[in-house]
C-alpha positions in Angstrom: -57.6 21.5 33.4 -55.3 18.6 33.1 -53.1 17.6 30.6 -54.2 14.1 28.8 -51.4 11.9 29.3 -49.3 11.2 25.8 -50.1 7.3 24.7 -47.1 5.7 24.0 -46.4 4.4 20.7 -45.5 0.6 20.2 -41.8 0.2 19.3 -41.7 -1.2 15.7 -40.4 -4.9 15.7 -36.7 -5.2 15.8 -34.8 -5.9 12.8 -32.3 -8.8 12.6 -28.9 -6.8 12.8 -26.7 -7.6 9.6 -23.2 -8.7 10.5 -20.6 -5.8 9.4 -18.7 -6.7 6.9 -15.1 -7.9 8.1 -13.0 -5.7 5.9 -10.1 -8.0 7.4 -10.8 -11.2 6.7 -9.6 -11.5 3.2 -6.7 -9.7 1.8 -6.9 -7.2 -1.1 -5.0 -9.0 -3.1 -3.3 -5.9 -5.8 -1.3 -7.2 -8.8 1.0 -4.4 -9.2 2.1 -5.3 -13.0 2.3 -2.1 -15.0 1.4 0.3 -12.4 3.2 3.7 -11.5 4.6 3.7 -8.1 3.0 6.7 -6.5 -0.2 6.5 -7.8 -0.6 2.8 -6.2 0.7 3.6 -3.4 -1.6 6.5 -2.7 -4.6 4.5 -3.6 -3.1 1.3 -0.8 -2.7 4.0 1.6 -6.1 4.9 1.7 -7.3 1.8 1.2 -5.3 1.1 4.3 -6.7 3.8 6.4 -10.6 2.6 5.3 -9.8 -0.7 7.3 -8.9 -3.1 4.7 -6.1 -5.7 4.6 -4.2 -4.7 1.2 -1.7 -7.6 -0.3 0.5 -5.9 -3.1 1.9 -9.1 -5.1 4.3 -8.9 -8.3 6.4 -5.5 -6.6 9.4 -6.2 -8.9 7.1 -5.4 -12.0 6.1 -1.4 -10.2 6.5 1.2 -12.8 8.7 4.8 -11.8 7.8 7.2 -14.3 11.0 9.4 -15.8 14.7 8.7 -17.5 16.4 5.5 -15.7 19.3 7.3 -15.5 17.8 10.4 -13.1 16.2 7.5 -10.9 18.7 5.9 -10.6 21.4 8.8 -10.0 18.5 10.4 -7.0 18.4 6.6 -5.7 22.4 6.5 -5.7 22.7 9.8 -3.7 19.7 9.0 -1.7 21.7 5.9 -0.8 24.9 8.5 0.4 22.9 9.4 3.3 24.3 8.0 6.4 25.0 8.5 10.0 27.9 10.4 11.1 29.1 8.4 13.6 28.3 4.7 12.7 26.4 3.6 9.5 25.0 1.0 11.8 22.8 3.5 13.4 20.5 4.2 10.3 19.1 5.7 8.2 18.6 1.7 6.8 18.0 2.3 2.8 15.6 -0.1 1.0 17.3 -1.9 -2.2 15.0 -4.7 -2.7 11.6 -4.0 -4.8 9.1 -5.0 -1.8 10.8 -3.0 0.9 11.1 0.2 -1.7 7.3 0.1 -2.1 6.2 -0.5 1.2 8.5 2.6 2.3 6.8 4.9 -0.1 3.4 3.2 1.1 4.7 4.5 4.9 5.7 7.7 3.8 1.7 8.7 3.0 0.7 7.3 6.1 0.1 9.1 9.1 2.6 6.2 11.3 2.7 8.6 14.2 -1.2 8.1 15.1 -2.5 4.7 16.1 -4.7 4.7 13.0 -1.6 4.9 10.7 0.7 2.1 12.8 -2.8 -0.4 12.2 -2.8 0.6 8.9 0.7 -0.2 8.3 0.3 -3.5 10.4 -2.2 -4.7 7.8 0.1 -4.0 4.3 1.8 -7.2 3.0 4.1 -6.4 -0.3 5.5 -9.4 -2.4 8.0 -10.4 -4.8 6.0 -12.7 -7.5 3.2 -13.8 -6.3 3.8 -16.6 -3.0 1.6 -20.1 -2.6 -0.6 -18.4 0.2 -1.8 -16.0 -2.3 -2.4 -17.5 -5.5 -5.9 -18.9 -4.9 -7.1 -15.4 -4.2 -8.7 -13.2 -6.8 -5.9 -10.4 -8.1 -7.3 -6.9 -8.4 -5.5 -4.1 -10.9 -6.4 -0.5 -10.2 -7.6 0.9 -13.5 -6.4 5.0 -13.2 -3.3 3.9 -11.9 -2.3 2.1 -14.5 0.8 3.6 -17.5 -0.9 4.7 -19.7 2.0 5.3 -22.6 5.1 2.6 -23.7 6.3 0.7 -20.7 9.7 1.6 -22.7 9.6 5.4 -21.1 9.1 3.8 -17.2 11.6 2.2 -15.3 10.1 -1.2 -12.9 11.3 -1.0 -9.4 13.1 -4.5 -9.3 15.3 -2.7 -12.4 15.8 0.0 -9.7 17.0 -2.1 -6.9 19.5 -3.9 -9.7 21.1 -0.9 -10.0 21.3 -0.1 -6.2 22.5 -3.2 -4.9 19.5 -5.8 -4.7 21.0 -9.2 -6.4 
């Protein structure tokens, strides 16, 4: 006996494919008044590694949770690391607000893996808020907001006062 041969079925019509949706074409734009340092920065990280462009604007007003005066001492003897044989040869310490936070943003990336250097290509951080990104819609992350006195925080642009920036 032979086997009937299987009919085949008719392919259902094609669908018109949706375009992706470019997660760089427009920047994140985060305003970072009143948030803590390390919560932010975990959240842009990942936000980073998902694909997206992430601006960080108003990096001066960055809150570091603790005493100002044990910041500021750790920052000062961070600052007394140095080369043996020339300070020229690094390490290269940050003192101004936007280059502190885009540091810590590096440090919880992977930068050794391709993913983690195209990450890091697509972070802009910002003192104030320039012309280029003022029409854009600012976002605040809500859970990593302070949530107590901004008296008991210390901003980052206080920080980099005390360390040398200005």
């Amino acid at each position: 006996m032979a086997k009937p041969k299987p009919v085949a079925k008719p392919k259902p019509a094609a669908k018109p494919e949706e375009k992706p949706i470019d997660k760089t074409s427009r920047p994140l734009v985060i305003d970072g008044t009143d948030h803590i340092a390390g919560r932010l920065s975990s959240n842009v990280a990942k936000l980073l590694l998902q694909g997206n462009r992430v601006t960080v604007v108003n990096s001066e007003k960055i809150m570091i949770s603790g005493r100002k005066k044990s910041i500021v001492g750790e920052y000062k003897q961070f600052l007394k690391i140095a080369s043996i044989l020339h300070p020229k040869h690094g390490p290269f310490h940050p003192r101004k607000p936007d280059t502190i936070i885009s540091r810590m943003i590096r440090g919880m990336l992977p930068r050794d893996k391709p993913s983690g250097k195209a990450a890091l290509s697509r972070l802009r951080v910002y003192i104030g808020v320039p012309k280029d990104v003022k029409p854009l819609g600012k976002i605040q992350l809500e859970k990593t907001k302070i949530r107590k006195s901004s008296a008991l925080y210390t901003s980052v642009g206080e920080l980099g006062r005390y360390v040398g920036w200005h």
